[in-house]
C-alpha positions in Angstrom: 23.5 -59.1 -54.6 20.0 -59.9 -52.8 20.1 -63.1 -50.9 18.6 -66.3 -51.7 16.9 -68.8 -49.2 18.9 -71.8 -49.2 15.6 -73.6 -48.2 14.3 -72.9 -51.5 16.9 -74.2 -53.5 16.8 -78.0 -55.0 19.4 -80.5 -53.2 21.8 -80.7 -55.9 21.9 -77.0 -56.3 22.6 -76.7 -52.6 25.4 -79.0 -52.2 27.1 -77.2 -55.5 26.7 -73.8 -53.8 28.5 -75.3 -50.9 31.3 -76.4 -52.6 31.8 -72.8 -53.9 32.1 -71.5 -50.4 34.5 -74.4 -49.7 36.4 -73.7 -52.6 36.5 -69.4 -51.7 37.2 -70.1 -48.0 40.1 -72.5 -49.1 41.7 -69.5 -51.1 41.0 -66.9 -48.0 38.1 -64.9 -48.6 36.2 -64.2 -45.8 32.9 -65.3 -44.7 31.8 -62.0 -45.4 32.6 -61.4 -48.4 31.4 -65.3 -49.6 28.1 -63.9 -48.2 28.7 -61.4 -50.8 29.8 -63.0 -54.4 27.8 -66.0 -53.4 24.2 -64.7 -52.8 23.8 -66.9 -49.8 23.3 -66.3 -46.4 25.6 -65.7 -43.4 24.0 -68.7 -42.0 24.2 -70.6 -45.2 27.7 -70.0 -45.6 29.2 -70.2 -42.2 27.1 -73.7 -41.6 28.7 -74.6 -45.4 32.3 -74.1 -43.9 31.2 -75.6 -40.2 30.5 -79.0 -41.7 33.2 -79.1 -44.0 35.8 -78.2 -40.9 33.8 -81.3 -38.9 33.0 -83.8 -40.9 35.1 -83.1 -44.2 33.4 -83.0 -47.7 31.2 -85.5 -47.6 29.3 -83.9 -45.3 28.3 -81.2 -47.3 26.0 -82.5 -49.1 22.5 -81.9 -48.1 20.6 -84.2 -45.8 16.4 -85.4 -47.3 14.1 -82.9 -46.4 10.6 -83.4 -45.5 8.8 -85.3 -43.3 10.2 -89.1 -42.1 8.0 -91.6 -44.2 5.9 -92.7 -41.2 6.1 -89.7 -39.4 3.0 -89.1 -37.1 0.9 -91.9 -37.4 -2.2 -92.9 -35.4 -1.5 -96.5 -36.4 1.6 -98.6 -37.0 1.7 -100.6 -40.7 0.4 -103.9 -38.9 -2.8 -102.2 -37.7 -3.0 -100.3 -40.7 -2.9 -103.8 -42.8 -5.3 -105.1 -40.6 -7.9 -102.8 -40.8 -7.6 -102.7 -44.6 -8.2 -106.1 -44.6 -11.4 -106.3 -42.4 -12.6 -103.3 -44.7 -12.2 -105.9 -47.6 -13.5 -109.2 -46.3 -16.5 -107.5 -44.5 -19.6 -105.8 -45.6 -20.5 -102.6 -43.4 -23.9 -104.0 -42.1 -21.2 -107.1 -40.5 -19.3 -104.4 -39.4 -22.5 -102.4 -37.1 -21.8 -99.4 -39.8 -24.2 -97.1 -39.9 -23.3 -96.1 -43.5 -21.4 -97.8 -46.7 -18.4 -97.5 -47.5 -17.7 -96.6 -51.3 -15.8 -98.0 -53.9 -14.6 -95.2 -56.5 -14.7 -96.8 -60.2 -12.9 -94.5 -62.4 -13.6 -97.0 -65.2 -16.9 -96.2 -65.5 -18.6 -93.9 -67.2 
């Protein structure tokens, strides 16, 4: 059976396929052979079994991916709202721009 990236796979998908392994390694097939029926990966697997030996089932279940909402910002939100704000109550001449900033109207035609 070729192997499939665990990555790839949706959350709920993930955490089902690691309850399989739990539920094979439970009844005593080993890892190698889970890596086998289950089309995973030895790394899939064995970290499937690690964390249900640490931290029990709940733990199984897969964790957000992606990046941390706020995650490599230049500004915090309060400078964020703040420039926002002087972009509304000013006009670029009152700001020294040298150029105008546009407001996209998808309402026209």
């Amino acid at each position: 059976m070729e192997k499939e990236d665990a990555r790839k796979q949706s959350r709920e998908v993930l955490h089902e396929r690691r309850k399989q392994v739990i539920r094979l390694h439970r009844k005593g097939m080993p890892v190698m052979q889970i890596v086998e029926y289950s089309g995973l990966s030895w790394y899939a697997v064995n970290t499937a079994i690690t964390l249900y030996a640490t931290s029990g089932a709940a733990a199984l279940k897969p964790a957000v991916r992606g990046k941390k909402s706020g995650c490599r910002r230049s500004l915090s939100e309060p400078q964020e709202r703040t420039i926002q704000q002087i972009i509304c109550d000013k006009s670029p001449e009152q700001l020294k721009m040298e150029f105008a900033l546009r407001h996209l109207n998808f309402y026209t035609a």
